[in-house]
PDB file as gemmi writes it, atoms N, CA and C in Angstrom:
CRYST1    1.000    1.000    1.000  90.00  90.00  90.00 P 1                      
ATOM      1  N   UNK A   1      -3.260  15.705 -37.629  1.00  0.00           N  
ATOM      2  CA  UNK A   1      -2.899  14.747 -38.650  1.00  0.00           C  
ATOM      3  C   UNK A   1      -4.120  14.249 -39.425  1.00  0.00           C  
ATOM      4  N   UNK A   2      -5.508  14.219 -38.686  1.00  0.00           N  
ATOM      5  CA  UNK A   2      -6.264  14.369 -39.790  1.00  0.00           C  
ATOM      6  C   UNK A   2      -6.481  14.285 -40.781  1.00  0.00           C  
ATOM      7  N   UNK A   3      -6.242  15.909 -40.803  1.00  0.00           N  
ATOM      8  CA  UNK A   3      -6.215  16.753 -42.507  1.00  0.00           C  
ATOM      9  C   UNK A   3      -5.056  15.616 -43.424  1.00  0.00           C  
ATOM     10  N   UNK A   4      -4.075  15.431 -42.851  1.00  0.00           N  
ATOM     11  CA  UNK A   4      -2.836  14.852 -43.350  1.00  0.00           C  
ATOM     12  C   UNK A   4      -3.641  13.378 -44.185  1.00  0.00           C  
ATOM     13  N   UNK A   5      -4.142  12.614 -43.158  1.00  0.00           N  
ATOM     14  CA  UNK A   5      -4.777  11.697 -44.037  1.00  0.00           C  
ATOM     15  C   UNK A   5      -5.882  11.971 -45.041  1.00  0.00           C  
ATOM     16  N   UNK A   6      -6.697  13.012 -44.546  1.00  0.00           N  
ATOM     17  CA  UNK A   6      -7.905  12.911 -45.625  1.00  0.00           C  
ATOM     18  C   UNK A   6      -7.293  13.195 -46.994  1.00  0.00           C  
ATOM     19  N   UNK A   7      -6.366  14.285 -46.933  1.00  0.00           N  
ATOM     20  CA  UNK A   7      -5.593  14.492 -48.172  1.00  0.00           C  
ATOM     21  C   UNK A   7      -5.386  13.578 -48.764  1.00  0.00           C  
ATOM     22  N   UNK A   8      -4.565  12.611 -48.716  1.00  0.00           N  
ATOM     23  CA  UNK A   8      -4.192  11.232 -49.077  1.00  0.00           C  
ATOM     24  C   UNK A   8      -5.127  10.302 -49.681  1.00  0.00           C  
ATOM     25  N   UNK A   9      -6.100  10.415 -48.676  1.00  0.00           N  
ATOM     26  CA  UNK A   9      -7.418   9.206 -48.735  1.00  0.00           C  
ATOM     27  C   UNK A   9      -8.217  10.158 -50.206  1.00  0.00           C  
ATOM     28  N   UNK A  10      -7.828  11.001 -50.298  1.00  0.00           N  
ATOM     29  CA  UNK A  10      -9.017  11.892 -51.138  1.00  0.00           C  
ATOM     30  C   UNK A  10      -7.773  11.860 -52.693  1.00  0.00           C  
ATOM     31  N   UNK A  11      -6.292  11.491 -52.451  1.00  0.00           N  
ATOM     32  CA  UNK A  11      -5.845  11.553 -53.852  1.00  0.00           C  
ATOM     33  C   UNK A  11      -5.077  12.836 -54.090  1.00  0.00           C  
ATOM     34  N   UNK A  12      -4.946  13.333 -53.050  1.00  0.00           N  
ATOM     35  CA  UNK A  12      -4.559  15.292 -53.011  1.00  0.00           C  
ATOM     36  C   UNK A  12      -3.586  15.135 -52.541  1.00  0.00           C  
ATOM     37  N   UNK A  13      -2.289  15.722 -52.895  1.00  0.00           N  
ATOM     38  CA  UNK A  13      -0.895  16.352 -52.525  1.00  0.00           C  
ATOM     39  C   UNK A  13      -1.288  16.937 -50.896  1.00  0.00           C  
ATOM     40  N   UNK A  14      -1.039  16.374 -49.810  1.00  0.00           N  
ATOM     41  CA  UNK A  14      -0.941  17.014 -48.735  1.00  0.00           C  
ATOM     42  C   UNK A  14      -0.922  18.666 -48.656  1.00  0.00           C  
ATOM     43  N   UNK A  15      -1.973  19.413 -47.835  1.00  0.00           N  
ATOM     44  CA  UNK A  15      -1.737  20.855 -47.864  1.00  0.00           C  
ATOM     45  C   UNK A  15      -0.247  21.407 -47.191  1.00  0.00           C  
ATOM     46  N   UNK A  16      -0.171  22.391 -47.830  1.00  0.00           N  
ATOM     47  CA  UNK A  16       1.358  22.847 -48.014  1.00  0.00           C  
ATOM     48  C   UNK A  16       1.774  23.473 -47.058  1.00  0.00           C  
ATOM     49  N   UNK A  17       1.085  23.748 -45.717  1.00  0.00           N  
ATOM     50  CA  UNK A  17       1.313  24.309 -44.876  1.00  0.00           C  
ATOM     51  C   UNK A  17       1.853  22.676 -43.967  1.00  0.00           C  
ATOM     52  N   UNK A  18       1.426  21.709 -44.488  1.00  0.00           N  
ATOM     53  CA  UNK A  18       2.436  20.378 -43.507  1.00  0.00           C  
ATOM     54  C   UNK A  18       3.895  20.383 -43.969  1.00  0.00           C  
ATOM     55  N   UNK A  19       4.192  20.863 -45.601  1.00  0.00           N  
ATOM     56  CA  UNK A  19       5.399  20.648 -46.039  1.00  0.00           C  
ATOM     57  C   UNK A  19       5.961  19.153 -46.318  1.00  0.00           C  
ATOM     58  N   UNK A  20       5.195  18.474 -47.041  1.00  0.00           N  
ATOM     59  CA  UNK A  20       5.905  17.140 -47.391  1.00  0.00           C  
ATOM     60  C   UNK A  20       6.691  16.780 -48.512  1.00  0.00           C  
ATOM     61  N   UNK A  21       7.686  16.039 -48.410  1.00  0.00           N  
ATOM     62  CA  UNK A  21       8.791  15.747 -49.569  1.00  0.00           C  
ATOM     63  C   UNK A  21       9.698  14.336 -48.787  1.00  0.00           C  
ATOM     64  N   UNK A  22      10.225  13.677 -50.074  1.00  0.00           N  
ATOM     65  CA  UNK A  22      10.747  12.803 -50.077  1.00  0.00           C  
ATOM     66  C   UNK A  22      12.186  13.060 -49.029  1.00  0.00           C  
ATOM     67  N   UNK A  23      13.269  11.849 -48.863  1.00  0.00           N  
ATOM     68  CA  UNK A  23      14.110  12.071 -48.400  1.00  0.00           C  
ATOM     69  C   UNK A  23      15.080  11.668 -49.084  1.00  0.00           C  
ATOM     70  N   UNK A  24      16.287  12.568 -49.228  1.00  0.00           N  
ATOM     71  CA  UNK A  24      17.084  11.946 -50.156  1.00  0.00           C  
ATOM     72  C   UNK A  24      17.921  11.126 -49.691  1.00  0.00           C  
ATOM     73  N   UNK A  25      18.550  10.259 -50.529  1.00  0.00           N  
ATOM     74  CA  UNK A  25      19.064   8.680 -50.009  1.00  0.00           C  
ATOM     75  C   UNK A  25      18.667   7.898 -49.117  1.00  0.00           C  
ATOM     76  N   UNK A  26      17.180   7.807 -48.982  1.00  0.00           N  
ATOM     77  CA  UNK A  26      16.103   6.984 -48.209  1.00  0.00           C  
ATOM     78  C   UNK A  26      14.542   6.949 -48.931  1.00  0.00           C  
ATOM     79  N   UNK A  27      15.067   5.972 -49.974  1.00  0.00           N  
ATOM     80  CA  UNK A  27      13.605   5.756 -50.750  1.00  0.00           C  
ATOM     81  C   UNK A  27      12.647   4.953 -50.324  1.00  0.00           C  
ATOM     82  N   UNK A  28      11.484   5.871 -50.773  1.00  0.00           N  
ATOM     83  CA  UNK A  28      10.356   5.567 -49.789  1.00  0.00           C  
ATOM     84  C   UNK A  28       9.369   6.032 -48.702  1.00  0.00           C  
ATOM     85  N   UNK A  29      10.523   6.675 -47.999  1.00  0.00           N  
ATOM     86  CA  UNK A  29      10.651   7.491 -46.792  1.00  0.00           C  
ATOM     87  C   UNK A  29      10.450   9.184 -47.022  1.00  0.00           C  
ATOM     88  N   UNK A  30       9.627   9.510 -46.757  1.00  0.00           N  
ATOM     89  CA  UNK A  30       8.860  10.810 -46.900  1.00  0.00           C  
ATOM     90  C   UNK A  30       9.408  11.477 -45.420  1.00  0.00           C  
ATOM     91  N   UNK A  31       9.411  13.170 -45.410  1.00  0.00           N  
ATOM     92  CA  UNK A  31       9.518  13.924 -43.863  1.00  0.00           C  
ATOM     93  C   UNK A  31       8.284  14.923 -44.386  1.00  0.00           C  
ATOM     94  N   UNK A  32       7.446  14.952 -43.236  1.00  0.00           N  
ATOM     95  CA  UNK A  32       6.440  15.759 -42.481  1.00  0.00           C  
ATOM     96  C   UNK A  32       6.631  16.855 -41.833  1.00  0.00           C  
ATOM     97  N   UNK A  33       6.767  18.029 -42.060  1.00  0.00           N  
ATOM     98  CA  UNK A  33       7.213  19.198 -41.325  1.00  0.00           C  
ATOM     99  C   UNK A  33       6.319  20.057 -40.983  1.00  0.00           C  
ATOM    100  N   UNK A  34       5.660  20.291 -39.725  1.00  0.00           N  
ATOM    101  CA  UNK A  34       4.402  20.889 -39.276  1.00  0.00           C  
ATOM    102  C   UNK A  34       5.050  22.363 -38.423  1.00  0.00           C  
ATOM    103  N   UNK A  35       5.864  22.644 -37.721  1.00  0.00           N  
ATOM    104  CA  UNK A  35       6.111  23.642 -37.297  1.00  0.00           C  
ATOM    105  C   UNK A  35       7.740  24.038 -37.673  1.00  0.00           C  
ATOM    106  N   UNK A  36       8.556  24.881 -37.094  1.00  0.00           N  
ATOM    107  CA  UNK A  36       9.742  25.379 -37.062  1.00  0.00           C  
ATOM    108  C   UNK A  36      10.662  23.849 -36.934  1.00  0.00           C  
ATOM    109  N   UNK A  37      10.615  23.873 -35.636  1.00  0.00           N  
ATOM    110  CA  UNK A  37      11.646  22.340 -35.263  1.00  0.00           C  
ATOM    111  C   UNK A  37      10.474  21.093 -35.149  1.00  0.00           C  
ATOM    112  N   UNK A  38       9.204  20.878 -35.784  1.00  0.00           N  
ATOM    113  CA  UNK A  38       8.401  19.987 -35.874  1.00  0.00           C  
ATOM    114  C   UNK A  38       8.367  18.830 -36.627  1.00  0.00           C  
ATOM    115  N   UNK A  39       9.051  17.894 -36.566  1.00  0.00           N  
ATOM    116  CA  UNK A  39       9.495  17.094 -37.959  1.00  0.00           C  
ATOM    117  C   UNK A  39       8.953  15.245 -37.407  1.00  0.00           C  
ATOM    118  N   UNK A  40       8.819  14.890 -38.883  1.00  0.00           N  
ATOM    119  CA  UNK A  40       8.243  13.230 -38.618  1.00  0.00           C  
ATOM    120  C   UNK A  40       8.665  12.541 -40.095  1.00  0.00           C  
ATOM    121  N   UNK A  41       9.066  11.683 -39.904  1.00  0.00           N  
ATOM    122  CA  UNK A  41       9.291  10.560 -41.174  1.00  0.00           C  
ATOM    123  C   UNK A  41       8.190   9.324 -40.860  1.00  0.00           C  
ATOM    124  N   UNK A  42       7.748   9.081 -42.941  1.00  0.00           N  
ATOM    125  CA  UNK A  42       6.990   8.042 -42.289  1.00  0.00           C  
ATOM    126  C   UNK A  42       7.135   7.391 -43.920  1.00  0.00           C  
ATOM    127  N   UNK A  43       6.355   6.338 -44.175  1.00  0.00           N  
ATOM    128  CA  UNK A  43       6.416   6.106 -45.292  1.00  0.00           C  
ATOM    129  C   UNK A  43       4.637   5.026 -45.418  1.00  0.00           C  
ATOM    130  N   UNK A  44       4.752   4.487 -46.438  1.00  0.00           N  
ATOM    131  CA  UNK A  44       3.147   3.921 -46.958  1.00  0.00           C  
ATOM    132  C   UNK A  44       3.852   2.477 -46.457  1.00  0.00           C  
ATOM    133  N   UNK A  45       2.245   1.887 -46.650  1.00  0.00           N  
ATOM    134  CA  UNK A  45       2.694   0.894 -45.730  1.00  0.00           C  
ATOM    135  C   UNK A  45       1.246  -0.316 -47.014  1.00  0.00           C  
ATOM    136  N   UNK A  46       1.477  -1.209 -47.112  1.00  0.00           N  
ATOM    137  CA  UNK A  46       0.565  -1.876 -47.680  1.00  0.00           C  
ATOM    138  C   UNK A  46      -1.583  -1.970 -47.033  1.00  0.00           C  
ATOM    139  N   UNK A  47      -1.776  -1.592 -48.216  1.00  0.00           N  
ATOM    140  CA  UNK A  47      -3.347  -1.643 -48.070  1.00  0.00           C  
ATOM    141  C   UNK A  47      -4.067  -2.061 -46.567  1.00  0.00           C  
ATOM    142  N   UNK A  48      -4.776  -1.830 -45.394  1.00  0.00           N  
ATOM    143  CA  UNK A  48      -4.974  -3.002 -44.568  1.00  0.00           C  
ATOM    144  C   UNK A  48      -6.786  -2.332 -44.649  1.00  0.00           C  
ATOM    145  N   UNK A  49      -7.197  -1.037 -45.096  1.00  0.00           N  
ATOM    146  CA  UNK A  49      -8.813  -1.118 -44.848  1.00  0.00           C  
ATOM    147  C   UNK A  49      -8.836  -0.441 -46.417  1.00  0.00           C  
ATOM    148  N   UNK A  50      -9.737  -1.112 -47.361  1.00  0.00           N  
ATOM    149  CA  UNK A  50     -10.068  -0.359 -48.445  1.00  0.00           C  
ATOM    150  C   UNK A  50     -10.248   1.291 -48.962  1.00  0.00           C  
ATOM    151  N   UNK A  51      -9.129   1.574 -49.545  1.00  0.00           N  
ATOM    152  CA  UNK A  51      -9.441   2.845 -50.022  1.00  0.00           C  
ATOM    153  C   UNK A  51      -8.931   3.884 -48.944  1.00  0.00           C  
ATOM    154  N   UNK A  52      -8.051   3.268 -48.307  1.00  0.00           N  
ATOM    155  CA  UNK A  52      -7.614   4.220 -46.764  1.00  0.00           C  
ATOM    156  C   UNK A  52      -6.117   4.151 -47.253  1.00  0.00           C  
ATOM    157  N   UNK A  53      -5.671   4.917 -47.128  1.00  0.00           N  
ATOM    158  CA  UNK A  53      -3.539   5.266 -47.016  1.00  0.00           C  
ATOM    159  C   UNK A  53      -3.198   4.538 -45.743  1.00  0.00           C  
ATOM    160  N   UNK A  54      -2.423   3.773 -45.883  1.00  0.00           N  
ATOM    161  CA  UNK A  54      -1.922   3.281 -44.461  1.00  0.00           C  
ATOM    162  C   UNK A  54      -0.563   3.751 -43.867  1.00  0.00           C  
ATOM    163  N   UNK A  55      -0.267   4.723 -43.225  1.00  0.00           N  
ATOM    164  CA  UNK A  55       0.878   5.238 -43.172  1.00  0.00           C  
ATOM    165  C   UNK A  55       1.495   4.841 -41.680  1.00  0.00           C  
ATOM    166  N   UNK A  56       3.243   4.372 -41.923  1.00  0.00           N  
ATOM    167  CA  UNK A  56       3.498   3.913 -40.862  1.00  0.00           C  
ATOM    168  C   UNK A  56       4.714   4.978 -40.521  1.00  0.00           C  
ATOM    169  N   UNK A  57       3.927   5.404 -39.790  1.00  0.00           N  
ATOM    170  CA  UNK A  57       4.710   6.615 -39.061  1.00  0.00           C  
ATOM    171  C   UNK A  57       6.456   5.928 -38.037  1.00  0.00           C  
ATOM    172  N   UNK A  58       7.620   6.673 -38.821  1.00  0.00           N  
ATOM    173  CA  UNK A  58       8.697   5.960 -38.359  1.00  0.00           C  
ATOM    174  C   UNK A  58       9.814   6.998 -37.548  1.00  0.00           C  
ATOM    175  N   UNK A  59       9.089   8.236 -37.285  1.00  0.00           N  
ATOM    176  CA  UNK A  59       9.684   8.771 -36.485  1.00  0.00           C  
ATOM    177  C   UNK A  59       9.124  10.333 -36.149  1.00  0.00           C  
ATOM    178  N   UNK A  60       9.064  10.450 -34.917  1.00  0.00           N  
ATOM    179  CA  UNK A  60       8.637  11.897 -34.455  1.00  0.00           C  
ATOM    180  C   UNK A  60       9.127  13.072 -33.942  1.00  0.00           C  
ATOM    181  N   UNK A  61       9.809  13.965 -33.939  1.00  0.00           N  
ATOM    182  CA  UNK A  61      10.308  14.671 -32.859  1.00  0.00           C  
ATOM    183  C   UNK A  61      10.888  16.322 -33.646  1.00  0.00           C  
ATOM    184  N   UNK A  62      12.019  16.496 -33.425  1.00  0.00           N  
ATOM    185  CA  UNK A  62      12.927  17.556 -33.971  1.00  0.00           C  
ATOM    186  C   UNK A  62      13.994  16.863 -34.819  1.00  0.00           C  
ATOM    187  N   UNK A  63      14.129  18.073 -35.531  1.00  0.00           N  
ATOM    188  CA  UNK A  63      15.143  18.156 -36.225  1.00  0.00           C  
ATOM    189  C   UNK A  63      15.935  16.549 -36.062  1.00  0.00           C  
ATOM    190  N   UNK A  64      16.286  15.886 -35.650  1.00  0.00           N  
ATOM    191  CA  UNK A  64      16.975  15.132 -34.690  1.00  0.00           C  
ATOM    192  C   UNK A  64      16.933  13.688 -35.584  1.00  0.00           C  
ATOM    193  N   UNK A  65      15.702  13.569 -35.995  1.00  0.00           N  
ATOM    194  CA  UNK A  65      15.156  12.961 -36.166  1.00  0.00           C  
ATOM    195  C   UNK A  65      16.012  12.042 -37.467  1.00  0.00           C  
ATOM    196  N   UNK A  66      16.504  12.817 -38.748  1.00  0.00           N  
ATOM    197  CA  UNK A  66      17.064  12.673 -39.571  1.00  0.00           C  
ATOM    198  C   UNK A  66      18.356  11.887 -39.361  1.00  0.00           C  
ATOM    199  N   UNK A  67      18.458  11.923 -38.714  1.00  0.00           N  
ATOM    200  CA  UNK A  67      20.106  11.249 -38.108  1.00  0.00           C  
ATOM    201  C   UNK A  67      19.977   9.660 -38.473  1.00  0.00           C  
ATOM    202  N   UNK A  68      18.278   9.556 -38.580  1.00  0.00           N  
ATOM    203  CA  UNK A  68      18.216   7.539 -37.907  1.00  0.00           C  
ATOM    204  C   UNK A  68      16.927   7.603 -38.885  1.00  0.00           C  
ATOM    205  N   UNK A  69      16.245   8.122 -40.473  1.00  0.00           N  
ATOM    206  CA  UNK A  69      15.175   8.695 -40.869  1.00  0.00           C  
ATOM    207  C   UNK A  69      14.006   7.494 -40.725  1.00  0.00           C  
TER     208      UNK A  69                                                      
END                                                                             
């Protein structure tokens, strides 16, 4: 996850091998897709260290996940 933030912190569209996109009928709320059944919702979260993305990660797991995003 790293990479995931520096992207962010640097202003860059996440690399495309994470697969990120919005969710539909849950604005705000972004899904993270790192492997086959690898999935995470998270969304931005207000400023707390200068110049850093603060992301509050709101769910981890499989597929599954979407049910409750």
């Amino acid at each position: 996850m790293h990479d995931f933030k520096s992207d962010l912190a640097e202003g860059r569209q996440p690399r495309p091998g994470l697969r990120v996109k919005g969710i539909k009928g849950a604005p705000g709320i972004f899904e993270l897709t790192w492997a086959p059944d690898g999935r995470a919702t998270w969304s931005y979260g207000g400023e707390r260290f200068e110049g850093e993305p603060h992301i509050i990660w709101r769910r981890i797991g499989t597929h599954d996940i979407f049910k409750n995003p």
